[in-house]
C-alpha positions in Angstrom: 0.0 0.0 0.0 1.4 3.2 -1.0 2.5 5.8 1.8 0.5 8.9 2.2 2.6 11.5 4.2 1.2 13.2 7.1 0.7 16.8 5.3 -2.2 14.7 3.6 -4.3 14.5 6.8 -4.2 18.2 6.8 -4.5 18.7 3.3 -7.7 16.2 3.4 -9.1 18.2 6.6 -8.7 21.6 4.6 -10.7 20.3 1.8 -13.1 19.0 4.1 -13.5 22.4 5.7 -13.7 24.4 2.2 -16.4 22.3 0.8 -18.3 22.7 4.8 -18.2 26.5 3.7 -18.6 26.3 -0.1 -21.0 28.8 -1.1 -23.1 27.0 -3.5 -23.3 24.0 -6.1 -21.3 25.9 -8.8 -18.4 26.0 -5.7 -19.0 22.9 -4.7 -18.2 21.0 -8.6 -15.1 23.7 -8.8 -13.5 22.9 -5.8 -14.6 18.9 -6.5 -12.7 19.4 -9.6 -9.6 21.1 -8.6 -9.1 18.4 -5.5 -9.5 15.4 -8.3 -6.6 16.8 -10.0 -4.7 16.1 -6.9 -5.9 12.7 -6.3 -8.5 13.6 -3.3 -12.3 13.2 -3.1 -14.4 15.2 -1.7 -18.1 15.5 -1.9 -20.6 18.1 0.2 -24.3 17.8 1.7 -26.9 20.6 3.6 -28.4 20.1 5.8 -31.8 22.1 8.7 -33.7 21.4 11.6 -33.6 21.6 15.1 -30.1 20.8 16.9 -31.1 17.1 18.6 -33.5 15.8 15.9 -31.2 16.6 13.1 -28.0 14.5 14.1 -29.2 11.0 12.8 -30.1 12.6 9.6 -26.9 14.4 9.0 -24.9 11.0 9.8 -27.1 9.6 7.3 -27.0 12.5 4.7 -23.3 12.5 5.3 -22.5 8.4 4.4 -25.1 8.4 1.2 -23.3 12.0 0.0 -20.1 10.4 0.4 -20.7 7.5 -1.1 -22.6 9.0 -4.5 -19.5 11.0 -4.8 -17.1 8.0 -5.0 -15.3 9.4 -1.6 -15.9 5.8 0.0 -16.9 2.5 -1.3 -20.1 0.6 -0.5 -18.4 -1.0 2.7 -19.1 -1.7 6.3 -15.9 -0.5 7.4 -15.9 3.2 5.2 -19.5 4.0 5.7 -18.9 3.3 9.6 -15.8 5.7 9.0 -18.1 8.5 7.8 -20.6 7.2 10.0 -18.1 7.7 13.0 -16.4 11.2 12.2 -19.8 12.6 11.4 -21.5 11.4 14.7 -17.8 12.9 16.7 -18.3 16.1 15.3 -22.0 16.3 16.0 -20.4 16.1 19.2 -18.2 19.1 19.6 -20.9 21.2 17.9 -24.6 20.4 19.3 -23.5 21.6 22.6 -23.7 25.3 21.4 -27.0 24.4 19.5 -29.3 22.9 22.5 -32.8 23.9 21.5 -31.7 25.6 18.8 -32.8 25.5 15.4 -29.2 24.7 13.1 -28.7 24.8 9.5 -25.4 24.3 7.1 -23.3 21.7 5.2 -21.2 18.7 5.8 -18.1 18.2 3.7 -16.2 15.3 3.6 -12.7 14.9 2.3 -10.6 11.8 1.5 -7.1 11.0 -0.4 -5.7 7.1 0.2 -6.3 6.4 4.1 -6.8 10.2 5.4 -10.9 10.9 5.7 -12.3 14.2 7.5 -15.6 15.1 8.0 -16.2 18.9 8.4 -19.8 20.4 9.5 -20.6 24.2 9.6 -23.3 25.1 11.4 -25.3 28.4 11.9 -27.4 28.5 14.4 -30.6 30.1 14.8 -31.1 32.5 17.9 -34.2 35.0 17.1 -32.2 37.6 14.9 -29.2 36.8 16.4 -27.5 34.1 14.2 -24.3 32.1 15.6 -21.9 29.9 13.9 -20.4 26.7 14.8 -17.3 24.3 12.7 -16.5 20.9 13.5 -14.0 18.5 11.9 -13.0 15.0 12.8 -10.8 12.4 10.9 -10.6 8.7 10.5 -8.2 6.3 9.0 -9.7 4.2 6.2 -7.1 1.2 5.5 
């Protein structure tokens, strides 16, 4: 198995966090495009609703995007991966969301073993809006 050096796991977790705070589709297929040229996948997913409800659905929008854009494979062991990093980040964030209503995007980055997941989140207070970013990584052998 070929060697991936350790400046991939931050180059994977800084494509994971650019495509969390692409702006649109037309971003999204750019940035997709420019990260193929340099052998990484990446794929992005949004996301809405309140902060506790919404996490199984953003673990589960988060594998199926994932694997529609050829980041990961059709396995046990990737889509619990995914699964995994998506669920830790949930974590860090839904803390500041409690009864909260959050909305954003989940972008996922992968090159040989490195995976990140990446969630922004902005949460909805009244008028006054916050903002949240998570990331997390897994190994994928």
């Amino acid at each position: 198995m070929e060697h991936v050096s350790i400046a991939s796991s931050k180059k994977v977790a800084y494509a994971a966090v650019r495509m969390a705070l692409s702006e649109n589709r037309e971003e999204e297929r750019e940035l997709k495009a420019s990260y193929s040229l340099q052998e990484l996948r990446a794929a992005a997913v949004d996301f809405g609703g309140e902060a506790l409800v919404v996490i199984p659905k953003v673990i589960e929008r988060a594998v199926v995007a994932a694997k529609r854009e050829g980041v990961i494979i059709d396995s046990h062991a990737e889509e619990g991966a995914v699964a995994g990093a998506t669920h830790e980040v949930m974590v860090q964030l839904i803390p500041k969301a409690i009864g909260l209503n959050v909305g954003g995007k989940i972008g996922i980055a992968r090159q040989g073993e490195h995976l990140c997941v990446a969630v922004f989140f902005a949460i909805g207070m009244i008028h006054l809006d916050d903002v949240a970013i998570g990331i997390a990584h897994r190994a994928v052998l």
